[in-house]
Rosetta silent file (secondary structure, phi, psi, omega in degrees, C-alpha in Angstrom):
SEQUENCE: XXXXXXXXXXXXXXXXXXXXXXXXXXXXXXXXXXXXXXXXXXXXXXXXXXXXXXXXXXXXXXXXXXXXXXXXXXXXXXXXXXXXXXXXXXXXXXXXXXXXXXXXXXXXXXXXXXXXXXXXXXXXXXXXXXXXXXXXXXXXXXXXXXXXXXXXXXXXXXXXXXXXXXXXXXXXXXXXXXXXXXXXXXXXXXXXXXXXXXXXXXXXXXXXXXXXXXXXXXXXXXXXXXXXXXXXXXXXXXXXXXXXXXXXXXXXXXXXXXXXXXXXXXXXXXXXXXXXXXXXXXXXXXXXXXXXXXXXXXXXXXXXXXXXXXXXXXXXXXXXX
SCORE:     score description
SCORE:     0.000 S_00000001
   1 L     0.000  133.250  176.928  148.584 -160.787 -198.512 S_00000001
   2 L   -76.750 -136.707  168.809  151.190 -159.173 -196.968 S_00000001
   3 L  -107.746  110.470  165.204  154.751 -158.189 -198.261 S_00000001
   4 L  -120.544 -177.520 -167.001  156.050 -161.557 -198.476 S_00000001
   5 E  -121.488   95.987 -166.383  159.244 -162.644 -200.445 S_00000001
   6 E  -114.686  148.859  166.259  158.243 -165.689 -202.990 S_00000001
   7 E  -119.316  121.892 -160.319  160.087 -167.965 -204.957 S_00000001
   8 E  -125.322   98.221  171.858  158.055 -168.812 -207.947 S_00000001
   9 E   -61.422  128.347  173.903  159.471 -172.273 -209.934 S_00000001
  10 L    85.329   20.751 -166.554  158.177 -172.260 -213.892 S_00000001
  11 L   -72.466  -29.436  156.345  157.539 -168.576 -212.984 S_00000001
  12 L   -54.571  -12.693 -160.034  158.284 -168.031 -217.321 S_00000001
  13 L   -76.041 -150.694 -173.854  155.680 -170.388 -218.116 S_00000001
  14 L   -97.795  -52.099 -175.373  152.039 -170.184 -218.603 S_00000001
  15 H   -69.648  -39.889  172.922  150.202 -170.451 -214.881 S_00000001
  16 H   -42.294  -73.054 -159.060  153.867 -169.100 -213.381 S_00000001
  17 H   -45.408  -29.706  156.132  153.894 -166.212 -215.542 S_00000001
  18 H   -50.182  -26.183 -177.309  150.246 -165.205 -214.328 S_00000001
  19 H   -98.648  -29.370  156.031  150.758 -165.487 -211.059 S_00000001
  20 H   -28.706  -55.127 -170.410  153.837 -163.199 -211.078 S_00000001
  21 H   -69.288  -71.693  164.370  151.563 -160.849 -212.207 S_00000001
  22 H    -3.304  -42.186 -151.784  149.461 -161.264 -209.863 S_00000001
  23 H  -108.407  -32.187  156.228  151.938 -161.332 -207.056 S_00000001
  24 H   -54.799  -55.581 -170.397  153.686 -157.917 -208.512 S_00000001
  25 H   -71.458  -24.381 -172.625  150.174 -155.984 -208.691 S_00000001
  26 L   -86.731   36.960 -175.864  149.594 -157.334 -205.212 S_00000001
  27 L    35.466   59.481  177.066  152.929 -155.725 -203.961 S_00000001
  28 L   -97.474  138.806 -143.402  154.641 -158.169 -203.024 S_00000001
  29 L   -67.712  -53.311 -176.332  158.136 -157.352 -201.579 S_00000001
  30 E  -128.750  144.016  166.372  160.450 -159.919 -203.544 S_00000001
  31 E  -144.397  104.486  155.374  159.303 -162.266 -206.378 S_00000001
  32 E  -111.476  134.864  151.573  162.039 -164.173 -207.518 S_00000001
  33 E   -34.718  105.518  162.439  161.825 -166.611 -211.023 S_00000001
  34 E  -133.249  130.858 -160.315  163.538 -169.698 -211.212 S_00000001
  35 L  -144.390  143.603  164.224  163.319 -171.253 -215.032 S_00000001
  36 L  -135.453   48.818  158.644  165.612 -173.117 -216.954 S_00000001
  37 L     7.582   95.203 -146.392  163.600 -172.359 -220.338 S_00000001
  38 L  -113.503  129.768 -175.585  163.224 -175.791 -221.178 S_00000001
  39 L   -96.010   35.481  161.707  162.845 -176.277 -225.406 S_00000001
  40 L   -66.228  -29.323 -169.156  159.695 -178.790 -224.343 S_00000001
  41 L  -173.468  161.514 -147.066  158.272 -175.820 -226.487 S_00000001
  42 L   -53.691  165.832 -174.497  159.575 -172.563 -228.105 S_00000001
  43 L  -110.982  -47.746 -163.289  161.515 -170.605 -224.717 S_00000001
  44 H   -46.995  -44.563  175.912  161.057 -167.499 -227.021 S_00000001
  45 H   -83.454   -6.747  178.505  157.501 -167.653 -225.661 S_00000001
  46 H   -68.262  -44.896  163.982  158.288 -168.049 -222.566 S_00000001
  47 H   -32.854  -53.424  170.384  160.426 -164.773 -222.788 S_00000001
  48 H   -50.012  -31.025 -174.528  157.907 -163.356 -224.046 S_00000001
  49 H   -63.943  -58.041 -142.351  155.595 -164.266 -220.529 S_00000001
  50 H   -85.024  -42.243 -159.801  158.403 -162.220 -218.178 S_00000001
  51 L   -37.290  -27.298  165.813  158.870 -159.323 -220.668 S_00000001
  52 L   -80.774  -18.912 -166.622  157.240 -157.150 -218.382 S_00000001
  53 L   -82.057  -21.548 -166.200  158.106 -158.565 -215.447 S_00000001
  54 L   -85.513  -33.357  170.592  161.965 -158.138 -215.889 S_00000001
  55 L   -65.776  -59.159 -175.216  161.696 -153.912 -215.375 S_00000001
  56 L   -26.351  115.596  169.578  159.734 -154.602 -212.045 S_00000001
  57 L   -43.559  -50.055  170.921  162.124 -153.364 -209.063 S_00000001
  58 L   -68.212   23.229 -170.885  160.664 -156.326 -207.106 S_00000001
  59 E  -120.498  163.944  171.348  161.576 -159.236 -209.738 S_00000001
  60 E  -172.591  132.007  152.464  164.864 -161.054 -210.317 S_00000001
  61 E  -101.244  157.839 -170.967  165.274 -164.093 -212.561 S_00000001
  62 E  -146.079  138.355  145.970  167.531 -166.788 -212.149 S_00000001
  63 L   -44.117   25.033  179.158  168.340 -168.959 -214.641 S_00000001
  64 L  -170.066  158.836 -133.808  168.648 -172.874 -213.738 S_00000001
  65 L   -77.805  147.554  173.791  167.394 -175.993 -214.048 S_00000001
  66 L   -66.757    2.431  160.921  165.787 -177.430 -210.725 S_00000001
  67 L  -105.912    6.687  150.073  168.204 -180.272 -210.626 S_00000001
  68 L   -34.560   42.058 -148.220  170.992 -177.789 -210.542 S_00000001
  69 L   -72.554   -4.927 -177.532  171.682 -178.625 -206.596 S_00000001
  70 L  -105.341  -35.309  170.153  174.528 -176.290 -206.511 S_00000001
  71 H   -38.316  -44.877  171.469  172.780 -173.329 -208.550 S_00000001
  72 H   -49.981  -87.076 -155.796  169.662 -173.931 -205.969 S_00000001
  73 H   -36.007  -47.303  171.028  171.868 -173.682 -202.897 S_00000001
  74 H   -36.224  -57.305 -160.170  173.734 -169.767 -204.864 S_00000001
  75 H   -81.476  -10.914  163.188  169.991 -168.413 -204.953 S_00000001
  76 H   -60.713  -34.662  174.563  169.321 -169.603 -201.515 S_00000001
  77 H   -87.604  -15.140  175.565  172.217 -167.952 -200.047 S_00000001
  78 H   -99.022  -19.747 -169.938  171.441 -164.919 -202.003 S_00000001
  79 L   -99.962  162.717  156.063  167.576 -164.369 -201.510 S_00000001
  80 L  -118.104  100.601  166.964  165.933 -163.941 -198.184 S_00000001
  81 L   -90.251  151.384 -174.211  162.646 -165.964 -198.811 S_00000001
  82 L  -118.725  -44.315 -174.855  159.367 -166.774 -196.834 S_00000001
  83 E  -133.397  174.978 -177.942  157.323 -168.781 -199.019 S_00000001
  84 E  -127.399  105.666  179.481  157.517 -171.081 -202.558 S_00000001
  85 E  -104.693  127.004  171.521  155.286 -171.990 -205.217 S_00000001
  86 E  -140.077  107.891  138.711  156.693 -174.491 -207.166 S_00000001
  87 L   -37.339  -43.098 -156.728  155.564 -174.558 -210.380 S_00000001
  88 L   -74.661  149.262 -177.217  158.298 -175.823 -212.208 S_00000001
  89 L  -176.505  174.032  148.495  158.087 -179.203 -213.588 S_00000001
  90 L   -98.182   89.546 -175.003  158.619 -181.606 -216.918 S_00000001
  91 L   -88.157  162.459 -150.462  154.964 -181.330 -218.286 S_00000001
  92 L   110.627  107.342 -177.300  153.266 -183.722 -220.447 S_00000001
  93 L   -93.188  -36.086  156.380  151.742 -186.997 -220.028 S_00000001
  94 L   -65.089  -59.512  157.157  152.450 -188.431 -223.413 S_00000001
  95 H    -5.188  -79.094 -175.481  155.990 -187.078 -223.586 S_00000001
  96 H   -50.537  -15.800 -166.006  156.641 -189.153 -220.279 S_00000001
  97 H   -88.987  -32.455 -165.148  155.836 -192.073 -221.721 S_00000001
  98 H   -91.009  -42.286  160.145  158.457 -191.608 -224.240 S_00000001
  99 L  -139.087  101.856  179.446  161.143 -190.414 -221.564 S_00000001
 100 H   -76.372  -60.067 -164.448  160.468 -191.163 -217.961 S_00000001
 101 H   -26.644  -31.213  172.736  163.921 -191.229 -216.974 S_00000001
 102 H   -87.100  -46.808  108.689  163.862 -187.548 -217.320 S_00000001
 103 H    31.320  -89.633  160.387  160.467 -186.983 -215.902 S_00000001
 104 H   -39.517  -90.381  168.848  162.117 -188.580 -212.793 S_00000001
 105 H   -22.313  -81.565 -147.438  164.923 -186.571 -212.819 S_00000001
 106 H   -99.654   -1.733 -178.805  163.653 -183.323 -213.231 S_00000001
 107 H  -142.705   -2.129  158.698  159.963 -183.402 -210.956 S_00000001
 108 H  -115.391  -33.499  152.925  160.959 -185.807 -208.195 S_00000001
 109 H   -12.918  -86.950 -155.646  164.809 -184.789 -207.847 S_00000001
 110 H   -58.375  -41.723  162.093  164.126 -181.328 -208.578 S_00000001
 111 H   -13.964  -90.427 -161.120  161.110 -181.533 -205.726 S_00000001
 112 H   -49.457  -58.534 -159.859  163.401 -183.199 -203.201 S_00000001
 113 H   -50.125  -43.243  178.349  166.189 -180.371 -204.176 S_00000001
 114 H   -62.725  -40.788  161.238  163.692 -177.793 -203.078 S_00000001
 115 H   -25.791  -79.762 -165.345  162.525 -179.559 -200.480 S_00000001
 116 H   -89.741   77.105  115.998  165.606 -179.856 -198.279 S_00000001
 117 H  -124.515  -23.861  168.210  166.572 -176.148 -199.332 S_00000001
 118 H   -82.485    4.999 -179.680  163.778 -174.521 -198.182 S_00000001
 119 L  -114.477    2.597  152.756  163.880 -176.173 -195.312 S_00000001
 120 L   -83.743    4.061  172.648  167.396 -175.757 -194.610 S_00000001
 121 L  -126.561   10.817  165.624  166.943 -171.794 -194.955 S_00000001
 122 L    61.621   74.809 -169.624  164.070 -172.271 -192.309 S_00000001
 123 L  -130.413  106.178  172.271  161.065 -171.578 -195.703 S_00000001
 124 L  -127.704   29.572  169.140  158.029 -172.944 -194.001 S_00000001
 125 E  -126.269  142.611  171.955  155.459 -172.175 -196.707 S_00000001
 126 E  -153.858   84.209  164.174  155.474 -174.379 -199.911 S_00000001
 127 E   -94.951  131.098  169.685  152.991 -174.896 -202.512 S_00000001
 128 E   -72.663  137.973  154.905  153.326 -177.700 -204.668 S_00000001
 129 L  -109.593   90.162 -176.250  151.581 -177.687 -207.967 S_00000001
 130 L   -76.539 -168.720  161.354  150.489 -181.355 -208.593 S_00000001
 131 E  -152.918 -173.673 -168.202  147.553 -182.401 -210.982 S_00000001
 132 H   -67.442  -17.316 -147.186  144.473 -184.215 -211.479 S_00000001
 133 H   -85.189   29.891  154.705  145.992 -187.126 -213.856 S_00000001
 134 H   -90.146    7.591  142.445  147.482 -188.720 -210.424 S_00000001
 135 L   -16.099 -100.708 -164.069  144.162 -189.844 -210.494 S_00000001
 136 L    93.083  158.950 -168.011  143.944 -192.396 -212.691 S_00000001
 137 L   -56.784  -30.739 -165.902  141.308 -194.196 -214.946 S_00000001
 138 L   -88.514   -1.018 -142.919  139.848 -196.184 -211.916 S_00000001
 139 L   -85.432  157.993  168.262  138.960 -192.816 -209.960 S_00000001
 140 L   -90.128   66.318 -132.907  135.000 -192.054 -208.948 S_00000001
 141 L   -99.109  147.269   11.216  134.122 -189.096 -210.529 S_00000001
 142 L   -56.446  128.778  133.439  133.660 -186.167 -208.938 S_00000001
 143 E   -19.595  108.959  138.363  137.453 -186.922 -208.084 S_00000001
 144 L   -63.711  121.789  156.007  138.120 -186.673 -204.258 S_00000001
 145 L   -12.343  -39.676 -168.899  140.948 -185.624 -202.530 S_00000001
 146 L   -93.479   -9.608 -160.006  140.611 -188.988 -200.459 S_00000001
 147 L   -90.760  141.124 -178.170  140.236 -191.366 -203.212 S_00000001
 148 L   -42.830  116.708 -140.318  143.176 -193.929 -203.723 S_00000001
 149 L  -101.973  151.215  146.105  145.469 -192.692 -206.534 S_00000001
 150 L  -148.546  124.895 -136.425  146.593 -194.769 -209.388 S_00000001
 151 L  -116.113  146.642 -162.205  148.286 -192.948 -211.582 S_00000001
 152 L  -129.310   44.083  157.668  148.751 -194.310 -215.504 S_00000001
 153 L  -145.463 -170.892  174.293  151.835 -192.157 -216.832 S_00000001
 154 L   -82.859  -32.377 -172.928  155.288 -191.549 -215.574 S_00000001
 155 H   -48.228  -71.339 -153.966  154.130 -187.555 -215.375 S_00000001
 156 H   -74.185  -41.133  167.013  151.498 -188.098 -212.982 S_00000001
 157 H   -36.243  -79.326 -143.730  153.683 -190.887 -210.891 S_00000001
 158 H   -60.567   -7.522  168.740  156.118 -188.092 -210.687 S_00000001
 159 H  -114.226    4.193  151.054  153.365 -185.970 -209.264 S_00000001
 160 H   -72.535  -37.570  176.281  152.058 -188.492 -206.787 S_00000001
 161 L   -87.587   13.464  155.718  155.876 -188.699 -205.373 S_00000001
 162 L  -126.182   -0.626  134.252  156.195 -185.422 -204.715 S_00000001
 163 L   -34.607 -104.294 -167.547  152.844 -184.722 -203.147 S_00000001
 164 H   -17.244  -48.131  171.539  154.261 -187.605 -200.655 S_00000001
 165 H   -66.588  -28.809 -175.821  157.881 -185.978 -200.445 S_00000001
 166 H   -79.859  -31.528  172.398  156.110 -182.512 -199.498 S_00000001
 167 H   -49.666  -68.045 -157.731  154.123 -184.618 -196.957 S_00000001
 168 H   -68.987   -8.189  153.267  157.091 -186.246 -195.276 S_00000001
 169 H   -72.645  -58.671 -175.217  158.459 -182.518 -195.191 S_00000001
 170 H   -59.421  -29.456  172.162  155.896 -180.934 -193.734 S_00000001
 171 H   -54.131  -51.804 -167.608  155.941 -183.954 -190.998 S_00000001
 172 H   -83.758  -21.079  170.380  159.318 -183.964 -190.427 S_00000001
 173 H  -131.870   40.799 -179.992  159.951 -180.136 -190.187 S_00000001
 174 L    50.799   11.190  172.873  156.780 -178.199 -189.627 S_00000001
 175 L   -56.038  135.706  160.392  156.604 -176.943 -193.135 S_00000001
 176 E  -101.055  124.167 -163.892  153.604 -175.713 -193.966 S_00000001
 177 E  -110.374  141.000  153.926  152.496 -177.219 -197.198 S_00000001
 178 E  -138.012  139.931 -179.487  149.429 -177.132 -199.654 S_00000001
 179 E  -111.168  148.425  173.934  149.610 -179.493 -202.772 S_00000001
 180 E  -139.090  114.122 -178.281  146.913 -178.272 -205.428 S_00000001
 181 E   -81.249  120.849 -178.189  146.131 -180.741 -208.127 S_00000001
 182 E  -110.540  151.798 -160.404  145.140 -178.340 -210.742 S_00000001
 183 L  -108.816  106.156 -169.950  142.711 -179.776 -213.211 S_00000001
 184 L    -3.838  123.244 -173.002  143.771 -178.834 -217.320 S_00000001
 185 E  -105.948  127.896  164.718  144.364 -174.914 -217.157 S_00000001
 186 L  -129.020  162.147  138.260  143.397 -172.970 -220.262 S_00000001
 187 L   138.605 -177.906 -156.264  143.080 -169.184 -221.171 S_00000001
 188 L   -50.024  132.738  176.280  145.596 -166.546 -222.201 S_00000001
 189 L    86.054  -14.140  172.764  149.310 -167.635 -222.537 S_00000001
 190 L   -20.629  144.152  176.679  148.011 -171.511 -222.428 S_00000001
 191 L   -67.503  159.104  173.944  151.262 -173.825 -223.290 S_00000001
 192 L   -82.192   -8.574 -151.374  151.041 -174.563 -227.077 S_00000001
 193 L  -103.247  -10.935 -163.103  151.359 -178.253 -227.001 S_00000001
 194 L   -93.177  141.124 -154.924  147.607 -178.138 -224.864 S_00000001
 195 H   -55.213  -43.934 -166.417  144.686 -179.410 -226.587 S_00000001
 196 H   -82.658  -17.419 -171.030  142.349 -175.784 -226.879 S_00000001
 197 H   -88.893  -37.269  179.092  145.962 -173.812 -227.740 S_00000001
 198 H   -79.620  -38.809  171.003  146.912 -176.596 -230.402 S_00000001
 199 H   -81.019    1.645  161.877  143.718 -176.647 -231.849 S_00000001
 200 H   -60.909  -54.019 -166.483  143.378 -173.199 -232.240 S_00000001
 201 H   -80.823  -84.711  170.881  146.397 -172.757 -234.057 S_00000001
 202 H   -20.740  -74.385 -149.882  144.744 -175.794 -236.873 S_00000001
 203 L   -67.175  -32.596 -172.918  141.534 -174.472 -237.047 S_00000001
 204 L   -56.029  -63.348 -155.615  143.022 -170.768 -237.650 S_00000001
 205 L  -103.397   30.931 -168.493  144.895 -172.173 -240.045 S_00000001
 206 L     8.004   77.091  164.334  142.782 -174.977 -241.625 S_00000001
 207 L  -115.208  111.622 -150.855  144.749 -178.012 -240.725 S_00000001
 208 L   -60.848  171.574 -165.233  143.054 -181.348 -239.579 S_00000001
 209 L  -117.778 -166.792 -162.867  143.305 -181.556 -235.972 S_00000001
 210 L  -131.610  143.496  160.647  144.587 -184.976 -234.177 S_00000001
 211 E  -165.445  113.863  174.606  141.812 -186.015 -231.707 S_00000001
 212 E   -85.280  146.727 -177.711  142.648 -189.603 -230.069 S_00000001
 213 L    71.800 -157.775 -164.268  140.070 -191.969 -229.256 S_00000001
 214 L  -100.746    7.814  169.196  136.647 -191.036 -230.501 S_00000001
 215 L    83.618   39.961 -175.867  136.540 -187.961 -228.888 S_00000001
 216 L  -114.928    2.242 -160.689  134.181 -188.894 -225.708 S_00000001
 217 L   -83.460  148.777 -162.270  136.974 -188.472 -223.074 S_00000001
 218 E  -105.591  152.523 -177.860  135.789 -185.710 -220.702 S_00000001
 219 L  -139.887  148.385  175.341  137.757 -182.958 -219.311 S_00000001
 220 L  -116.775   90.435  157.949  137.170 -180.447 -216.492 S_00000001
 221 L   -44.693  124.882 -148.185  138.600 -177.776 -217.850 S_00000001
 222 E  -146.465  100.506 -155.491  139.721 -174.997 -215.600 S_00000001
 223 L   -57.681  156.353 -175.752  139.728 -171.181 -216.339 S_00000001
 224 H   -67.702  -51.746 -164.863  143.458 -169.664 -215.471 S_00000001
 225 H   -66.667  -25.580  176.248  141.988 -166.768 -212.970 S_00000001
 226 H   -65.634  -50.359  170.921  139.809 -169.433 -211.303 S_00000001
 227 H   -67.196  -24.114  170.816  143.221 -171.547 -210.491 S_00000001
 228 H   -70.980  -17.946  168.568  144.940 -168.123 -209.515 S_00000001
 229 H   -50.365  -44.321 -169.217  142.303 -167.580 -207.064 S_00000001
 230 H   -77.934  -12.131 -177.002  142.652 -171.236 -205.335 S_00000001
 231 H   -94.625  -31.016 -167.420  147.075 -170.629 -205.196 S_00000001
 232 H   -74.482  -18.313  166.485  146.592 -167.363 -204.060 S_00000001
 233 H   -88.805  -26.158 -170.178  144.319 -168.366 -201.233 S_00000001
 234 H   -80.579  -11.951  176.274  146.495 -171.366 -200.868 S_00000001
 235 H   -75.988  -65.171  175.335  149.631 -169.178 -199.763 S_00000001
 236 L   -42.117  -11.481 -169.244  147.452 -167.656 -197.131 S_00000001
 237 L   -85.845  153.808 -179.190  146.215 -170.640 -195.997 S_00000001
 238 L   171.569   53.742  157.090  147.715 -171.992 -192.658 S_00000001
 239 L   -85.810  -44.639 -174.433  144.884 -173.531 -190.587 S_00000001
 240 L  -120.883  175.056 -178.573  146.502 -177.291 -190.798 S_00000001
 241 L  -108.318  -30.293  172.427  150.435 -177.810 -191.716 S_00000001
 242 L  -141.709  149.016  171.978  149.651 -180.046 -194.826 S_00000001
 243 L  -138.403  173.235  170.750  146.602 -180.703 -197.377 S_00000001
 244 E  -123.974  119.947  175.211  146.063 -181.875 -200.530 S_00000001
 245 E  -134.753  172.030  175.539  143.397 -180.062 -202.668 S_00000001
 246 E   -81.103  149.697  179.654  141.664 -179.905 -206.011 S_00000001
 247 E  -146.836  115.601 -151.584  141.598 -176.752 -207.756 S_00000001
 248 L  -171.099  133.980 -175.343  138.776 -177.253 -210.916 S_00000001
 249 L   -68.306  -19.792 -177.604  135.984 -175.929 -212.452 S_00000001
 250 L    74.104   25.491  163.103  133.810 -179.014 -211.263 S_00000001
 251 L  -146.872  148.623 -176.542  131.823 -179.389 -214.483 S_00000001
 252 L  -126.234  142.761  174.435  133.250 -181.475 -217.224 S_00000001
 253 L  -106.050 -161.571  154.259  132.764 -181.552 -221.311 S_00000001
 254 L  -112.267  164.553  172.506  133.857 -183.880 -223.803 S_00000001
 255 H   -52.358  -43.938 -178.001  136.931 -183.347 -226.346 S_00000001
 256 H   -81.205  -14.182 -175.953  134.059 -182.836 -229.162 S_00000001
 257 H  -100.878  -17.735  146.698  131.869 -180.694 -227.636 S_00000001
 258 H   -38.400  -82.580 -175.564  135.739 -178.221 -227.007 S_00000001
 259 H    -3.319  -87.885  168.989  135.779 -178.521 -230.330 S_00000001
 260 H   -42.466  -71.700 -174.833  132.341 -177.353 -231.462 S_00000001
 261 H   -41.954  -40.530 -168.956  132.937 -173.893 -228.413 S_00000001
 262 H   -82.382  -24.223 -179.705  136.382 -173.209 -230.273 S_00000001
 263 H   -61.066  -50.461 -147.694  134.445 -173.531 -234.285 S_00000001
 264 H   -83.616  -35.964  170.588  131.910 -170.780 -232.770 S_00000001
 265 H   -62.681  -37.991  155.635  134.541 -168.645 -230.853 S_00000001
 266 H   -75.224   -8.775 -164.152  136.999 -168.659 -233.785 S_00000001
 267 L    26.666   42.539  132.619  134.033 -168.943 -236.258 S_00000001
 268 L  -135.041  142.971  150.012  135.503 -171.457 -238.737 S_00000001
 269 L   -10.842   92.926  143.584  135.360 -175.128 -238.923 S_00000001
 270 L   -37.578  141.034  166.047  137.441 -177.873 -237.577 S_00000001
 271 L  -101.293  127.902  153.276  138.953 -180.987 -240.348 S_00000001
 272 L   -71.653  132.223  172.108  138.955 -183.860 -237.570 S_00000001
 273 L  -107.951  103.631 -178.855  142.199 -186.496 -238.188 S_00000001
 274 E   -83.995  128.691 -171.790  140.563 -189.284 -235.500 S_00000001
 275 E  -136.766  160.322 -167.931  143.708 -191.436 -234.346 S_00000001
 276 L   -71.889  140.139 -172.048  143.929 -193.974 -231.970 S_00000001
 277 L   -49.449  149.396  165.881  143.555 -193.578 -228.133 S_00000001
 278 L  -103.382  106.163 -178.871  146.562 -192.895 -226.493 S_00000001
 279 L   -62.023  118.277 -155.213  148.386 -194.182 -223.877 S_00000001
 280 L   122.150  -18.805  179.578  148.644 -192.946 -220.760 S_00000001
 281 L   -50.463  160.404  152.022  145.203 -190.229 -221.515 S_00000001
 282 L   -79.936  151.813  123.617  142.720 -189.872 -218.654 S_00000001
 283 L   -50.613  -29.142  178.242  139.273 -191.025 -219.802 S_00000001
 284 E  -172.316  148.078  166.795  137.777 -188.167 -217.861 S_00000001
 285 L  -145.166  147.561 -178.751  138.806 -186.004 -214.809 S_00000001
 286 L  -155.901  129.926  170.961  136.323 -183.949 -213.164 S_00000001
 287 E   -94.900   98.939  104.842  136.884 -182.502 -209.787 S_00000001
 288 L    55.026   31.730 -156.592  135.705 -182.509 -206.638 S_00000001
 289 L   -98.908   43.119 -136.892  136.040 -179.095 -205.383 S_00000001
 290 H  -101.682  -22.810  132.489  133.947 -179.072 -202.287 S_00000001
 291 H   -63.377   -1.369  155.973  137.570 -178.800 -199.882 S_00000001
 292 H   -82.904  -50.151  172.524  138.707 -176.231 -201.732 S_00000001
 293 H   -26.932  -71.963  179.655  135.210 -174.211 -201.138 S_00000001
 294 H   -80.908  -10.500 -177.424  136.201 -174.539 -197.351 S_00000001
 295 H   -92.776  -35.267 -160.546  139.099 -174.363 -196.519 S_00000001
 296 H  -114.209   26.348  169.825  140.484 -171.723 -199.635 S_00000001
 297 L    35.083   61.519 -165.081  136.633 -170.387 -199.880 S_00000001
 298 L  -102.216  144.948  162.818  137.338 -171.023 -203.573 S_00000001
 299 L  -119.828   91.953  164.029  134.924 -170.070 -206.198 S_00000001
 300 L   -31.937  132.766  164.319  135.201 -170.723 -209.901 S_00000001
 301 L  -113.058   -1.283 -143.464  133.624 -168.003 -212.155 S_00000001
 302 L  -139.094   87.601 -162.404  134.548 -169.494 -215.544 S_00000001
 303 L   -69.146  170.232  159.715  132.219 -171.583 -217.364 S_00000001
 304 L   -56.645  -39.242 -178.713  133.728 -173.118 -220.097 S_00000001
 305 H   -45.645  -69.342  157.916  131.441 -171.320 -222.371 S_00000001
 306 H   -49.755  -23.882  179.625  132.898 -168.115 -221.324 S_00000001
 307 H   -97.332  -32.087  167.592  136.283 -169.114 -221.197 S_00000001
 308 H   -76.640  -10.791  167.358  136.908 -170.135 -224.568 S_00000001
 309 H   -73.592  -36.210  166.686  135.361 -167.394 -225.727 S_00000001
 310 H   -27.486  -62.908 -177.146  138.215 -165.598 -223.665 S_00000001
 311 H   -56.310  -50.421 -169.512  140.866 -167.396 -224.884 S_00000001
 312 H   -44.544  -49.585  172.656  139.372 -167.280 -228.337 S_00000001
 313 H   -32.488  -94.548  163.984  139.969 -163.050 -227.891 S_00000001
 314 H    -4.524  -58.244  167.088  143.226 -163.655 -226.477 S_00000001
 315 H   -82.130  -31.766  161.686  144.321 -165.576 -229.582 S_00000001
 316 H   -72.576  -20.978 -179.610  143.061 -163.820 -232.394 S_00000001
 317 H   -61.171  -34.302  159.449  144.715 -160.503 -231.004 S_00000001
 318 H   -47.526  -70.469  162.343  147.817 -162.651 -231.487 S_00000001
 319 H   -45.287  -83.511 -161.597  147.222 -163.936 -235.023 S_00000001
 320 H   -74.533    9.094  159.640  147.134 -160.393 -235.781 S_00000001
 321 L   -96.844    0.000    0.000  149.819 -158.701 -234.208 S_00000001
């Protein structure tokens, strides 16, 4: 990678804040942050992501929400940028159910703001970060790239309509685009509200855990350094002007058999609370990662096995500082 100048949306969060680092050890000339520490969950931790990041000569944070169209247009006129990962989003698939209206607002708005500003500052790299649950229930698994989406929350609508808005960019101006449906991200820094981070926190602290439906729906779980491999290849990439790919470990578990890997990596014992399926859940997502292999030569390293023991590290060093 060369010295390029990135704008990294969600860059506080949990997959942002990794890839900063990442994009700081790789010397990268400018990395600017754009967050509007969103109280979907404590901000304190988010703070907490960037603390190192804010002494780096090559960092600057900016402070405001992606539907913010005149704040957007200040850091555009202030940065000289080449490429964008945008990160940033209103995450949650149950949540949306409970307020799309914002959902809307904040992931296809804030898209489209970004949209026509990088491309009105001539920015002709963009990766979107979409996800698997634009899927849907009806999907063939392994998930394909190709397969027809129907998507069963407002979350994942909102990330099927801005795949499509990054299309009709890249058509209409020569952007170069990659959307990467990332497939549930675990591992150090994991959002708290996410099933292996929340259940962590119970079991530490022997408290039944909530697991809806009977606990058979399968997940392809997806180590963090395996998805920074597939964005980090995906900036470089620039063989076609737009794709859409999966980025996944490409083996899938069940909720109960999580479970059981976090009992032996924390060594104690889930209390189960079994509750009723929920609407809007995937039944399974398992990806498909056989266009990332070629095009972003991507390899996964991170069995599940291995990764929860990671995380498992990761978390008790936490519990005890």
């Amino acid at each position: 990678m060369n010295k390029r100048r990135f704008l990294v949306t969600g860059g506080a969060g949990f997959i942002g804040s990794h890839l900063v680092d990442r994009l700081l050890a790789l010397q990268a000339a400018r990395v600017v942050v754009l967050d509007n520490f969103d109280e979907f969950y404590n901000p304190q931790i988010k703070r907490a992501n960037i603390e190192k990041h804010l002494k780096h000569p090559a960092y600057r944070l900016v402070e405001a929400d992606l539907r913010d169209h005149k704040a957007l247009k200040q850091l555009f006129a202030d940065e000289v940028l080449d490429t964008i990962v945008h990160l940033g989003a209103k995450a949650g698939v149950r949540p949306s159910v409970v307020d799309p209206r914002t959902y809307q607002d904040v992931n296809i708005a804030g898209t489209m703001n970004l949209l026509d500003l990088a491309e009105r500052n001539g920015i002709k790299r963009f990766i979107f970060g979409s996800s698997s649950s634009v899927y849907g229930p009806a999907a063939t698994p392994p998930f394909r790239e190709d397969a027809p989406l129907a998507p069963i929350s407002p979350y994942a609508a909102t990330k099927a309509a801005g795949e499509l808005l990054a299309h009709t960019y890249s058509h209409l101006y020569g952007m170069q685009i990659v959307c990467l449906r990332f497939f549930t991200v675990y591992g150090a820094r994991q959002r708290p509200d996410l099933a292996i981070h929340k259940f962590a926190r119970l079991i530490a602290s022997q408290r039944p855990i909530p697991v809806y439906g009977d606990g058979s729906a399968e997940r392809d779980f997806t180590y963090i350094d395996d998805i920074l491999q597939g964005v980090l290849a995906a900036v470089d990439y620039d063989a076609t002007p737009f794709e859409v790919i999966n980025l996944g470990e490409s083996q899938t578990i069940t909720v109960k058999r999580m479970i059981e890997l976090l009992e032996d990596a924390l060594g104690q014992k889930a209390v189960i609370d079994w509750q009723p399926a929920q609407a809007g859940d995937m039944p399974r997502t398992h990806a498909d990662i056989s266009k990332a292999q070629r095009l972003l030569n991507y390899q996964p390293r991170t069995p599940i096995e291995t990764g929860i023991r990671k995380f498992a590290e990761w978390f008790k060093a936490g519990a005890r500082s």
